[in-house]
N, C-alpha and C positions, 0 to 999 in steps of 0.2 A: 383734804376730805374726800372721800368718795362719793362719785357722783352718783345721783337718783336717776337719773337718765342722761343718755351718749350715745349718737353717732358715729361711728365708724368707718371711715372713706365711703361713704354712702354716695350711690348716683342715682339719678332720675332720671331716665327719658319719656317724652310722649312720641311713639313711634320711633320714626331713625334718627331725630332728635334729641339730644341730648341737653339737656338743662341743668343738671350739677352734676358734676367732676371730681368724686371722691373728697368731700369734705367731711371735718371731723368735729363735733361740737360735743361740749358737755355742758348740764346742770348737776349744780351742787346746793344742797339745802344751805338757807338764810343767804344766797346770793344773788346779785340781780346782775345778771348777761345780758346784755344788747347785744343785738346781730341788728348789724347796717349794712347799707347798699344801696346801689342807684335801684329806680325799679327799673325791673329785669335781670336784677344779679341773682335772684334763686330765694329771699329772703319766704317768701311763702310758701314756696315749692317747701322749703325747710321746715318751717315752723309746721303742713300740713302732716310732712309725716312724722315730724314727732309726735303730733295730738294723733294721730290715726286716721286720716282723712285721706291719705295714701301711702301706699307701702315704698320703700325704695328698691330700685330694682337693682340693684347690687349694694354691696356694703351688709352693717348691722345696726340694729338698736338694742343695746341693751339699759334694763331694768334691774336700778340694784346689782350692779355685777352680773345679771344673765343674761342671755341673749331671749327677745322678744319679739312676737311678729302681732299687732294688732289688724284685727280683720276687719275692725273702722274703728269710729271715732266712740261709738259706745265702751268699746274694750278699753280703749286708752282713761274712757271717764272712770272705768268702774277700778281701774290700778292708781287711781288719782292726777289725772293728768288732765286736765281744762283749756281750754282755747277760747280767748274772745277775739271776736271775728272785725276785722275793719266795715266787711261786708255786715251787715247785723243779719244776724243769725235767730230772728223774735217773727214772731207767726203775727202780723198786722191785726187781723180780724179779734185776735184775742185781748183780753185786757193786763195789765201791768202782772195784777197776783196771777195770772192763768200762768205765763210767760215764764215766772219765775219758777215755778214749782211741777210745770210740765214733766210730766217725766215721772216725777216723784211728789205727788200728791199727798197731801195731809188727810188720813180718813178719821174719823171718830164711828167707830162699828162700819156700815157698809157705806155708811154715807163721806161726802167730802167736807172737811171741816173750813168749811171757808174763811169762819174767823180767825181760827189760828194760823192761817197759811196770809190771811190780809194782815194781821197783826205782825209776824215776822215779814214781811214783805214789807211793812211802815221801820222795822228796824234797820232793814240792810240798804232804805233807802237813804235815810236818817244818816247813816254811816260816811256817804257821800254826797248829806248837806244837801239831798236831793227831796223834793217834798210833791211829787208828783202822788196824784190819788191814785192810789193801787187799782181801782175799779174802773179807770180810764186805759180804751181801747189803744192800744200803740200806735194807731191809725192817724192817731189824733194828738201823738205827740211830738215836738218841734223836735231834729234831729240830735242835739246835745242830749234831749233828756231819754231818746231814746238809746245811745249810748252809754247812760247812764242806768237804767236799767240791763242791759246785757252783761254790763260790769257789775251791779249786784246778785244778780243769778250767777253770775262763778263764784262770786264773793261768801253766798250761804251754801257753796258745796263745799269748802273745808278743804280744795285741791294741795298735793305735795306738792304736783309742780302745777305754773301760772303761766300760762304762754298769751302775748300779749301785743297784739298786731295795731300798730298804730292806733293807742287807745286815747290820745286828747287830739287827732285830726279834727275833731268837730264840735272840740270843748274851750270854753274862755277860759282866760289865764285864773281865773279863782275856781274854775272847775278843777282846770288841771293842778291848782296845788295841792286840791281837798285831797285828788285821787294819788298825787304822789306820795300823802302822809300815811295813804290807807296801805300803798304796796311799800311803802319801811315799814309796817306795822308787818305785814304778812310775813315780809323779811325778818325779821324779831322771833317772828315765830316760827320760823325753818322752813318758809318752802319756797322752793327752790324759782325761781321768777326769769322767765325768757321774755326780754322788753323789748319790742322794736318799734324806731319812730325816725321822721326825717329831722325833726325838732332836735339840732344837736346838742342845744345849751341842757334838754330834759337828760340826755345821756351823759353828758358831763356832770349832769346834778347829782342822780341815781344810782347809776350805775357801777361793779366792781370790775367786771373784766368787759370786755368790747373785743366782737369777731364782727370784722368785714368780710363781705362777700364782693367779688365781683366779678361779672360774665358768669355766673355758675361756680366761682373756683374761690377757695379759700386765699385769704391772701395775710393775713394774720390775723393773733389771738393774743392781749395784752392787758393789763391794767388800766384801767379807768386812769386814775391819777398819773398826771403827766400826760397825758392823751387830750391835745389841745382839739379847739372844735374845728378851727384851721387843719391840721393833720389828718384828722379824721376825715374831712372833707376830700382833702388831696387823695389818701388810702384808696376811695368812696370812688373816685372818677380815674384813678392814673395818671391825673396832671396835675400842673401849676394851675389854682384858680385866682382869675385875675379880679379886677374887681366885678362882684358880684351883678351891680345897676350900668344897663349902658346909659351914655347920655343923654339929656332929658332932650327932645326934639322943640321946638320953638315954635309955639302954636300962631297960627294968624288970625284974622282981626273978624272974618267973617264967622257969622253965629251961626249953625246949623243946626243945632237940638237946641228950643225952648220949651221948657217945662213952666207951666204956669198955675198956680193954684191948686195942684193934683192930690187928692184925697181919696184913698183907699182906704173903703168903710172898715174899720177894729184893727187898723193898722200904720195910715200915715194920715196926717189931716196937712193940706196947705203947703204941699211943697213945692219951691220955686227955683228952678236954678238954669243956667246956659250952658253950654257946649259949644267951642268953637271948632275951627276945621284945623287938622294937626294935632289937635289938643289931646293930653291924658290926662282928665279927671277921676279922683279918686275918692272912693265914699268909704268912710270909717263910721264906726261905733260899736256899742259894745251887743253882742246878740240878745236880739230881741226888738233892738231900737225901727227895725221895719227896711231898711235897706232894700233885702231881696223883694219884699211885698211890694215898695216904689217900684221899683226897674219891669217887676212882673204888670205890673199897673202903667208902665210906659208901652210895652211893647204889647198889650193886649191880653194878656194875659189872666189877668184879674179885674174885676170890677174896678173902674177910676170915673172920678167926677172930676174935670177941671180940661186944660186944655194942652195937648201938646205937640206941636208945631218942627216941621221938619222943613227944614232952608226956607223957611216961611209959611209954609201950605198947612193949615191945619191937618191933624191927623185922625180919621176915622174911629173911635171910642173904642174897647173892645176886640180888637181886629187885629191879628197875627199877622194876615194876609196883605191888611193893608201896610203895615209898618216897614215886613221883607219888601216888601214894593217900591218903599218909600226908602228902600236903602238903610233898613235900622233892624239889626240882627242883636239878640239875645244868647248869652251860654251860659247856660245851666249852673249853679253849684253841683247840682248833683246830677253828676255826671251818668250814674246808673241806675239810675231809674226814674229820669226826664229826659237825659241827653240823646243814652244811645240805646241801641237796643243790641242787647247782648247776647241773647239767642241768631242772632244773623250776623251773615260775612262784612268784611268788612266793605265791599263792594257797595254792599243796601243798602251799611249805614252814612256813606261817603258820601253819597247821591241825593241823598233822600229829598233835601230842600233843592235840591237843582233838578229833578225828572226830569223836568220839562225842556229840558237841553241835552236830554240822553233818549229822544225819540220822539214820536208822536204816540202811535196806539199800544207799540211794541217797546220796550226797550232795547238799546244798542248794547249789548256785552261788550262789547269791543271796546267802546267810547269809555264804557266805565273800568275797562280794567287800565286804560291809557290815564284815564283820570285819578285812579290809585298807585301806577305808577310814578306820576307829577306829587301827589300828594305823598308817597312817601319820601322821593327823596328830600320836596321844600321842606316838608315838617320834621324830618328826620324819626320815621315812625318806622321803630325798630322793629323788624317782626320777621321769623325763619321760615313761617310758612305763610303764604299769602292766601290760604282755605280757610284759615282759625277764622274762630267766631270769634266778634269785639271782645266777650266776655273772656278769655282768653291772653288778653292782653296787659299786661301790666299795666296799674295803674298813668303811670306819666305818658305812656304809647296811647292808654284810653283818649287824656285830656289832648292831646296831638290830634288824635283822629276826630274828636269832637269840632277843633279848632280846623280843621283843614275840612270836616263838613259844611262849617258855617262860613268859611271864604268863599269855598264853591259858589254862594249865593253871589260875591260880588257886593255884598254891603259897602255902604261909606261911614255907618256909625254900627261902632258893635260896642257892646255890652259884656262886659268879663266879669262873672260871680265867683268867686274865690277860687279865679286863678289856677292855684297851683297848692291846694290841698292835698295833703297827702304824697306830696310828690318831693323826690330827690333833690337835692341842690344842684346836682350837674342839669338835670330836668328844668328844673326851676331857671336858672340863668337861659336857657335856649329859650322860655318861654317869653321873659324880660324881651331879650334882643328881639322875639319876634314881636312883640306888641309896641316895644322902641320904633322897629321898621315900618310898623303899621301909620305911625304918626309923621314918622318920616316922608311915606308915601302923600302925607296929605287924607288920609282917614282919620277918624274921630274915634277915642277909645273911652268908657270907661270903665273905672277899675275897681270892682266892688271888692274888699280883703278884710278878714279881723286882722291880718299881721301887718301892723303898724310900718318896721320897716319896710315893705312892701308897697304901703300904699306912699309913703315920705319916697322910696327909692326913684318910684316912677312916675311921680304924678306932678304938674306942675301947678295945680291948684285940689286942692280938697275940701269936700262937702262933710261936715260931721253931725252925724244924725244922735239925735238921743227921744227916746218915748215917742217916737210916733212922729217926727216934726225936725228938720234939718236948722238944726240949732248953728250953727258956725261955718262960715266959707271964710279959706285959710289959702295963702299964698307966697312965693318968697320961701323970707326966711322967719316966716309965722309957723312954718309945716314942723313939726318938733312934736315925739312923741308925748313931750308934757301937758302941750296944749292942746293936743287932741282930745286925749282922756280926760282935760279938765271939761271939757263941753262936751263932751258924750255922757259926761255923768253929772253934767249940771251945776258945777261950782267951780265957784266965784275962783279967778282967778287972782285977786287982790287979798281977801279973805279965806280962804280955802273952806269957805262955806255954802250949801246950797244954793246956787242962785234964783 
């Protein structure tokens, strides 16, 4: 079938840089392509210029058999061609129906008809099982449903093609089914669907053909069937991967994080649990259950009543300040827009919780670029020019460079919020070993994850939260994806009924 849209040995540099290496892609209507790769194989670089967002600087695009140059991303919407963005791409201040229909307003004579653009905006949400009030500000929505909404604003444009950037990173597994049934439905209907995610069992699910990228360079283009998640993986890094979990480190007897009765008001009431030193604890449930609200409520972060105790010393209520003090570091889930700051180098974002060790009144330049060069090689943070702003960096070099800010400090307990989001399996395993070596070292980790095997790979006890209240601590050979979800969601494990 002839394809709607194709690449052409297409490259891209930023400056004397070069980031893809004459690759060649095609969409063909009712088909779903995945394009995989580590981050930093070029996977966005790609998907940018096909939607319009930049041009390639050699190569071609052609549209329908012609060649095409879009002068941004408007020109690419108005030939039908959409982008949902991993980044969300939705103006905060505005509300759900503004978001959706931006651009292209419903008028009734000169005025704007708001109930017809609320009403179609309760169907396209409805679509995705999503039931958010159209008239609530984005500001104000938890991160799934705000992906949820960016996906039904492509979904009422009607696009031929669908380009599709890590779109369940921040969705539960009944999110992501709702939204796989919606893109077979679009497939059904011809248009043409560019899928990329690190989640390889969704591409094995989905998907007809599958192009790996890596370093920038094509490295093949095949059928989905037959295309094990194993192969794909290897394709994805250029090695043998071993197993995935390194071994679990062997925690010791002394307790250094006591959480006691800690209650964070519309979000956890009464949670109790220990941390010993070595230890990796890991907290599951299903989102919503209050996870990140606890940990934000241990480290100061958010309003907490109750008490929490660091190698015995109670700890200061409220107080960021006191906690980095006290040896107990937090990271972000969200890496971009808590973590780091992405408008600035990576120098300012390295330092940032350590100043105080890079000068007195002045800062040392010196000290900090000595200090990015330690952090890049421990962290293995891939990057060609050392000017780029964070924002600039592939996602898994982001979560690197997050992680090598927050040892700077020298913590003895840190706090990992979903890990390795969005990020590669080659990514992913480096990150494993590093939080392995952390417990090794005799630091305390833990490890906040929805992906079950993840928190089962690494953790030698886990906490599982459900409504607001850490229903289950699990140990051994209790750790089993069965039993987790049975207590995150509340039933009986004898009866398979609400308990």
């Amino acid at each position: 079938m002839t394809a709607i849209l194709e690449a052409r040995g297409v490259t891209r540099s930023f400056g004397p840089i070069e980031v893809l290496h004459g690759v060649d892609f095609s969409l063909v209507p009712g088909e779903i392509h995945a394009l995989i790769g580590e981050n930093g194989a070029g996977k966005s670089t790609m998907m940018k210029i096909l939607g319009g967002y930049l041009a390639p600087t050699t190569g071609a695009l052609m549209l329908d058999g012609k060649q095409v140059s879009f002068a941004d991303q408007r020109a690419a919407e108005a030939a039908g061609i959409l982008m949902i963005h991993q980044e969300f791409n939705l103006a905060l201040q505005l509300t759900v129906e503004e978001n959706l229909f931006l651009g292209r307003e419903k008028r009734r004579g000169p005025f704007l008809d708001g109930r017809a653009m609320r009403e179609e905006a309760r169907t396209l949400l409805a679509r995705l099982d999503c039931h958010v009030d159209p008239r609530r500000r984005i500001q104000d929505l938890s991160v799934p449903n705000r992906q949820m909404v960016e996906i039904a604003r492509a979904l009422g444009r009607q696009a031929r093609v669908l380009i599709m950037d890590e779109p369940t990173a921040v969705l539960t597994g009944r999110e992501t089914d709702v939204l796989l049934e919606q893109i077979e439905r679009l497939k059904a209907q011809g248009t043409a669907i560019l899928y990329t995610s690190h989640k390889l069992d969704e591409i094995a699910r989905i998907a007809d053909r599958v192009t790996v990228l890596r370093d920038g360079t094509h490295i093949t283009t095949r059928p989905a069937e037959g295309f094990t998640e194993h192969a794909m993986a290897e394709a994805m890094v250029g090695r043998e991967l071993s197993d995935l979990f390194p071994a679990k480190a062997k925690p010791g007897a002394d307790v250094v994080l006591e959480v006691e009765g800690l209650t964070v008001p519309g979000y956890v009431r009464d949670a109790s649990f220990t941390l010993r030193r070595g230890e990796v604890l890991g907290f599951a449930g299903l989102v919503g259950a209050g996870r990140t609200e606890l940990m934000e409520g241990i480290v100061g972060l958010r309003p907490a009543q109750g008490t929490v105790r660091v190698n015995g010393t109670p700890l200061k209520p409220g107080s960021v300040r006191a906690a980095r003090e006290a040896g107990l570091v937090y990271l972000t889930e969200d890496r971009k827009d808590k973590g780091l700051l992405l408008g600035k180098a990576l120098t300012e974002n390295l330092t940032l919780l350590a100043l105080d060790t890079f000068g007195g009144v002045f800062i040392d330049p010196q000290a900090e670029d000595q200090a990015l060069d330690q952090a890049i090689e421990e962290f293995d943070i891939r990057v060609k020019d050392r000017k780029l702003l964070a924002g600039s960096l592939s996602g898994g070099n982001q979560q690197k460079l997050l992680m090598a800010k927050t040892m700077l400090a020298k913590p003895q307990i840190v706090i990992i919020d979903e890990p390795t989001r969005g990020i590669d399996i080659g990514t992913k395993q480096q990150i494993y070993e590093f939080i392995a070596a952390l417990a090794a070292q005799g630091k305390s980790v833990i490890v906040v994850s929805s992906e079950l095997p993840e928190v089962i790979g690494l953790s030698s006890r886990v906490c599982v939260m459900g409504r607001g209240h850490i229903a289950a601590e699990l140990s051994g050979a209790e750790i089993t994806e069965d039993a987790i979800l049975r207590r995150a969601m509340g039933v009986s494990e004898t009866t398979g009924e609400p308990a």
